[in-house]
N, CA, C and O atoms as CSV, one atom per row, in Angstrom:
chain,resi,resn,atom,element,x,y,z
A,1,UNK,N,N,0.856,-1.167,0.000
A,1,UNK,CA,C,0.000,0.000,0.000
A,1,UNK,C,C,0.899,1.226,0.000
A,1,UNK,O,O,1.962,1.223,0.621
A,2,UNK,N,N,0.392,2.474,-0.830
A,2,UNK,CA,C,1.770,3.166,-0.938
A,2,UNK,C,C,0.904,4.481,-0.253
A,2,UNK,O,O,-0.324,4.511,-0.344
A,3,UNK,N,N,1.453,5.254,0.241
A,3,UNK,CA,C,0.619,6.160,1.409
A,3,UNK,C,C,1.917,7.449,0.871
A,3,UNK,O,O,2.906,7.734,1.547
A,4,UNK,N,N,1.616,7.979,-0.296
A,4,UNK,CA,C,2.217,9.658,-0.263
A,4,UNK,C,C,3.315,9.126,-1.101
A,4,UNK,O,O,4.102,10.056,-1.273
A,5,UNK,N,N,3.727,8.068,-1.696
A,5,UNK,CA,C,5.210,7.050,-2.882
A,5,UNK,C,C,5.803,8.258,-3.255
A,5,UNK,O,O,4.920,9.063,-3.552
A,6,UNK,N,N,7.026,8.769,-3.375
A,6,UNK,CA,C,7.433,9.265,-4.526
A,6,UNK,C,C,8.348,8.258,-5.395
A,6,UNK,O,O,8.866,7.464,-4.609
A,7,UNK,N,N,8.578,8.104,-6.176
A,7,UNK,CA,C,9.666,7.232,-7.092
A,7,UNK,C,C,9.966,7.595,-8.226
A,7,UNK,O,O,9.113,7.914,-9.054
A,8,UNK,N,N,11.254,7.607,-8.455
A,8,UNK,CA,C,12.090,8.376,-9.270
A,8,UNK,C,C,13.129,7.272,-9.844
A,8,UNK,O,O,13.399,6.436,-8.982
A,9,UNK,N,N,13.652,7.102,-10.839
A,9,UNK,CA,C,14.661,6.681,-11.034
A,9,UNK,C,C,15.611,7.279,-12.741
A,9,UNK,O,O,15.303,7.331,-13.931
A,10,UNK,N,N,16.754,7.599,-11.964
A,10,UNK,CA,C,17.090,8.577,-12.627
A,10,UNK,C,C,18.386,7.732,-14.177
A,10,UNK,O,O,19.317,8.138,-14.874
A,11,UNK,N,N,17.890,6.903,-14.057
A,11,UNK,CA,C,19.074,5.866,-15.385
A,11,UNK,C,C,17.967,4.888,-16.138
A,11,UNK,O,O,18.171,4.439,-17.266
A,12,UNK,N,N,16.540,4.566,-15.223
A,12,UNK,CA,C,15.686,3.217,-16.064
A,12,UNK,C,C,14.202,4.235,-15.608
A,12,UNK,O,O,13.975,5.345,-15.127
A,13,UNK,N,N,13.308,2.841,-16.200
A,13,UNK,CA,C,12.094,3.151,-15.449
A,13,UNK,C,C,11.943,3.027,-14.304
A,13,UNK,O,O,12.663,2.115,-13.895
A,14,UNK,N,N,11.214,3.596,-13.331
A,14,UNK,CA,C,11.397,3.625,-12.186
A,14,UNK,C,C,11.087,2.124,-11.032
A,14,UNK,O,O,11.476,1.817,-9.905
A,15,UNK,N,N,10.085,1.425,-12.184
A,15,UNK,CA,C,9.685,-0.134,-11.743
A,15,UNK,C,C,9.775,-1.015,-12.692
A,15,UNK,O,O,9.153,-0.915,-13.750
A,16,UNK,N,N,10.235,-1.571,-12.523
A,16,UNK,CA,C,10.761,-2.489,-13.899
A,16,UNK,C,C,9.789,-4.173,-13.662
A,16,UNK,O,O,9.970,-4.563,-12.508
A,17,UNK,N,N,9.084,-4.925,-14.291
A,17,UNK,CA,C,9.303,-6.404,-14.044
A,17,UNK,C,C,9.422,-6.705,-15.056
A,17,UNK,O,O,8.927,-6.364,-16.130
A,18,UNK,N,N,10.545,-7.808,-14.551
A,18,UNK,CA,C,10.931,-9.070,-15.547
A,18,UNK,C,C,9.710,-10.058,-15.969
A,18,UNK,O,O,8.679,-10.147,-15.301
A,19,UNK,N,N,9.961,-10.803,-17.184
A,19,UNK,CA,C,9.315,-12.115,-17.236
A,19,UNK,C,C,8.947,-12.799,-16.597
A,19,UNK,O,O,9.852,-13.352,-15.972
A,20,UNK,N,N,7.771,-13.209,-16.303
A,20,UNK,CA,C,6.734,-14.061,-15.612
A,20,UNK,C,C,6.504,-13.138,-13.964
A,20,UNK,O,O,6.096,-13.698,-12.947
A,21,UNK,N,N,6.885,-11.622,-14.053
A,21,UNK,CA,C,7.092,-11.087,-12.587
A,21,UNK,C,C,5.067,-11.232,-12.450
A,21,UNK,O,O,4.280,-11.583,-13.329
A,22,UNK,N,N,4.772,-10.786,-10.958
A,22,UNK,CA,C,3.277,-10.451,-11.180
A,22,UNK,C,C,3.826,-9.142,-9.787
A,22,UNK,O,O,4.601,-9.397,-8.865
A,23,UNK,N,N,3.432,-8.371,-9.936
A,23,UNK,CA,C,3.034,-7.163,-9.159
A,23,UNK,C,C,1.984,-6.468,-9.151
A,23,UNK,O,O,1.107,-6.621,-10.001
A,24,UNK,N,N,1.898,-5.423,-7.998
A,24,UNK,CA,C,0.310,-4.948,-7.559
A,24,UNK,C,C,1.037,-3.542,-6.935
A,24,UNK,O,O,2.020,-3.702,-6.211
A,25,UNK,N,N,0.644,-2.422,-7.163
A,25,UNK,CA,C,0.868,-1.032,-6.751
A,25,UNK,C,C,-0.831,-0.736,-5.986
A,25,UNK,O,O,-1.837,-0.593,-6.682
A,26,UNK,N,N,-0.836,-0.709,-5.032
A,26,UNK,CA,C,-1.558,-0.142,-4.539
A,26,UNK,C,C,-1.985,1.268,-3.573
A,26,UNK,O,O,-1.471,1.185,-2.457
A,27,UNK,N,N,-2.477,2.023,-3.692
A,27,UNK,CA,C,-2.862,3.887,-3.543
A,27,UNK,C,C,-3.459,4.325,-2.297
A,27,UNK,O,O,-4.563,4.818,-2.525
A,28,UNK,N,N,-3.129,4.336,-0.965
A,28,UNK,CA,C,-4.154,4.203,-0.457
A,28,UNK,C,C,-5.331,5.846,-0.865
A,28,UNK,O,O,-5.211,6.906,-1.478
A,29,UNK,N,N,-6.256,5.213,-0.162
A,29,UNK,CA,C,-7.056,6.344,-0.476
A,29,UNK,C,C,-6.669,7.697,0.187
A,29,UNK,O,O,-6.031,7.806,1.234
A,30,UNK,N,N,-7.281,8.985,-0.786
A,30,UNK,CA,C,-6.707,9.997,-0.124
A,30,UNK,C,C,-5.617,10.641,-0.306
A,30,UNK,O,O,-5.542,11.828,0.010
A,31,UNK,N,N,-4.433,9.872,-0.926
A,31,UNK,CA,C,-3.303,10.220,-0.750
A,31,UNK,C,C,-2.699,10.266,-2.492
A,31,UNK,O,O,-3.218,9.676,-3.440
A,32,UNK,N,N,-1.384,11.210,-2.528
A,32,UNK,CA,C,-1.158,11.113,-4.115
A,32,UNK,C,C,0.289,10.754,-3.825
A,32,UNK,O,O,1.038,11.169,-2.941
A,33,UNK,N,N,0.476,9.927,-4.744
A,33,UNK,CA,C,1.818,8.634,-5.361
A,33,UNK,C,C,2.138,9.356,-6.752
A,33,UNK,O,O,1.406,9.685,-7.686
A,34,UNK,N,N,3.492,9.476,-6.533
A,34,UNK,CA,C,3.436,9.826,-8.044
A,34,UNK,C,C,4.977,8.598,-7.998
A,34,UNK,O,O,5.715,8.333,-7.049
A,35,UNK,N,N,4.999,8.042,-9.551
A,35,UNK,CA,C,5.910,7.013,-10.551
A,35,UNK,C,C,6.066,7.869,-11.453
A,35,UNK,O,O,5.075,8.316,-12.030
A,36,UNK,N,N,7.804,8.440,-11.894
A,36,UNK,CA,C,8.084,9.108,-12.782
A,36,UNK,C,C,9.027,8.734,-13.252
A,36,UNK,O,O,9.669,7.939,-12.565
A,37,UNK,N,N,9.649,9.142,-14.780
A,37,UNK,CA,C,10.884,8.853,-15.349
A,37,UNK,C,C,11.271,10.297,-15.165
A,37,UNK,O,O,10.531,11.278,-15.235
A,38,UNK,N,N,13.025,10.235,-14.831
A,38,UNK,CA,C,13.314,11.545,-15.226
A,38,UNK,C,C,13.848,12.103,-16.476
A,38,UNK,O,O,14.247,11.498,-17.471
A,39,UNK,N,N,13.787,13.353,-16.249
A,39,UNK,CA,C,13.887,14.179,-17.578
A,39,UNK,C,C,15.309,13.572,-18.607
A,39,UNK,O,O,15.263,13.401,-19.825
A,40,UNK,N,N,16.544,13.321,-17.681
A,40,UNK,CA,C,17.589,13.245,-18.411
A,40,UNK,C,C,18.172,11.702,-18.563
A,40,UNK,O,O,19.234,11.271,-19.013
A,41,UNK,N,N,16.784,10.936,-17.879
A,41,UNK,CA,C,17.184,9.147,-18.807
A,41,UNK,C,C,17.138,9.159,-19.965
A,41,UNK,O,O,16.635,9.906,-20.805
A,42,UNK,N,N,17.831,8.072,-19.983
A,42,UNK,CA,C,18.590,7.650,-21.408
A,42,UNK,C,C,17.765,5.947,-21.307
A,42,UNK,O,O,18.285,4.944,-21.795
A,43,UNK,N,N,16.574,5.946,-20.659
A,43,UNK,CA,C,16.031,4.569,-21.266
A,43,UNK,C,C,14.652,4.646,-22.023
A,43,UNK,O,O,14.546,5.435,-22.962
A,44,UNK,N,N,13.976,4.138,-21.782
A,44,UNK,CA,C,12.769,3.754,-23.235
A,44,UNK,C,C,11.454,5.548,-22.748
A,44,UNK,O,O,10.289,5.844,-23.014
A,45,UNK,N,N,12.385,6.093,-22.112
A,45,UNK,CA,C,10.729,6.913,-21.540
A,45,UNK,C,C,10.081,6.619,-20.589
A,45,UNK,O,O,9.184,7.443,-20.409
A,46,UNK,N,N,10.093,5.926,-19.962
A,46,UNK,CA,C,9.362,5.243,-18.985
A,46,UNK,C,C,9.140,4.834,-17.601
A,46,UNK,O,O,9.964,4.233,-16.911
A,47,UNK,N,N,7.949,5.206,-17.235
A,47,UNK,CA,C,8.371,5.335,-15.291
A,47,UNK,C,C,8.103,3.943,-14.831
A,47,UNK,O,O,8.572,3.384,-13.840
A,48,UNK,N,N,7.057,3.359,-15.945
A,48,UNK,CA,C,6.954,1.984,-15.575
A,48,UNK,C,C,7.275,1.164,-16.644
A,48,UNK,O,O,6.948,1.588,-17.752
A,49,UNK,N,N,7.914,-0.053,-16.572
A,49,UNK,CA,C,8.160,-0.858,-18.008
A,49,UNK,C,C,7.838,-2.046,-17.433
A,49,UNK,O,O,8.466,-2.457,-16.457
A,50,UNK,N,N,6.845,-2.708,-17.965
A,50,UNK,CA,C,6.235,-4.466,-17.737
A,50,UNK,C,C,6.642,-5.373,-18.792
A,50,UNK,O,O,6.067,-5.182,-19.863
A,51,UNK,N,N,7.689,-6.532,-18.748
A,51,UNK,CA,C,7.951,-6.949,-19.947
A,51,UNK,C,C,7.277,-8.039,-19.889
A,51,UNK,O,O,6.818,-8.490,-18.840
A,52,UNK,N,N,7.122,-8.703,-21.312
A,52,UNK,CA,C,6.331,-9.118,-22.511
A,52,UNK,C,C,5.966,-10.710,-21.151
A,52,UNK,O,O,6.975,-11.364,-20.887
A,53,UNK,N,N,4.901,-11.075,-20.591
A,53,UNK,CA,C,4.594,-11.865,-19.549
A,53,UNK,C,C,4.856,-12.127,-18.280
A,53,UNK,O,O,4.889,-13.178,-17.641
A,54,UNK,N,N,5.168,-10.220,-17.812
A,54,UNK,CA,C,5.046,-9.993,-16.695
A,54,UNK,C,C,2.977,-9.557,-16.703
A,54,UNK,O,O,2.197,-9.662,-17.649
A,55,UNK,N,N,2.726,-9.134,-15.406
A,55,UNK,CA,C,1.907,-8.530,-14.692
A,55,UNK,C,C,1.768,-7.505,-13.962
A,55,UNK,O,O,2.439,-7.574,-12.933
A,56,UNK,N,N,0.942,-6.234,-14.122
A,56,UNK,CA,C,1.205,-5.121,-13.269
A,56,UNK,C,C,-0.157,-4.619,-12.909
A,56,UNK,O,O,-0.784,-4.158,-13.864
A,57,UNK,N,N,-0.697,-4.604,-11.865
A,57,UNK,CA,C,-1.946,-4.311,-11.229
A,57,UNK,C,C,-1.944,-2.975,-10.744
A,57,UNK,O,O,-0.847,-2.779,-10.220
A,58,UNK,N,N,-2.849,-1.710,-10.657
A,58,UNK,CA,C,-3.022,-0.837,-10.148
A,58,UNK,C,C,-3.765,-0.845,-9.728
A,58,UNK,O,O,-4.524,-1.691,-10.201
A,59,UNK,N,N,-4.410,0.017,-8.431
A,59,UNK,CA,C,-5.867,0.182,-7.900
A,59,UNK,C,C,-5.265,1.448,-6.634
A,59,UNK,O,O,-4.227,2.098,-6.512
A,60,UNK,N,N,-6.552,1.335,-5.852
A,60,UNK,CA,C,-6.519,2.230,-4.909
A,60,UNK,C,C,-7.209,1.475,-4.125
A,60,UNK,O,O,-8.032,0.643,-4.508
A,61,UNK,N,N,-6.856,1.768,-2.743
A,61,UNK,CA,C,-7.730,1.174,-1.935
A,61,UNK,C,C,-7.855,1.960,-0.470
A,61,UNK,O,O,-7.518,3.143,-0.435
A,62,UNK,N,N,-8.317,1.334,0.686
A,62,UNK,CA,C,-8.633,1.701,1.808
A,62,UNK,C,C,-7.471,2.085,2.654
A,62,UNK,O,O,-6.706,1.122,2.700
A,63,UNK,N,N,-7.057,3.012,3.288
A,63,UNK,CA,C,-6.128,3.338,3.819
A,63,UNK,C,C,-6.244,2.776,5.361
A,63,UNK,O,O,-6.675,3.718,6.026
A,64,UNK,N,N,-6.062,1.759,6.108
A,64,UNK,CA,C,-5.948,1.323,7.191
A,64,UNK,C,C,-4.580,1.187,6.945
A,64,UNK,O,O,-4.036,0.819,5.903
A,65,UNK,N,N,-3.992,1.576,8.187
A,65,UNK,CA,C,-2.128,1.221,8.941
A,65,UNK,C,C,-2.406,0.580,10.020
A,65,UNK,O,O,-1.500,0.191,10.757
């Protein structure tokens, strides 16, 4: 559950999965996450890159800690 995320990565995308990865980003409610590429990478553009039979889930959900 990501409660206020910043993520940056300043050479790739900022979350990368490999082949056969499965992942889940989740928001809690209320709150803003930001996933960015920066301005002066040198990779595909991209804050997120899912390769070809990975999995990447987004949502938002309930903010309990």
């Amino acid at each position: 559950m990501c409660y206020g995320l910043t993520l940056t990565n300043d050479d790739s995308a900022a979350i990368t999965l490999n082949k056969t990865a499965e992942a889940s980003l989740i928001a809690a409610a209320g709150t803003t996450n930001t996933v960015a590429d920066t301005e002066g990478s040198n990779d595909e553009n991209a804050a997120v890159k899912v390769k070809s039979g990975a999995s990447l889930s987004m949502r938002h959900g309930h903010a309990d800690r």
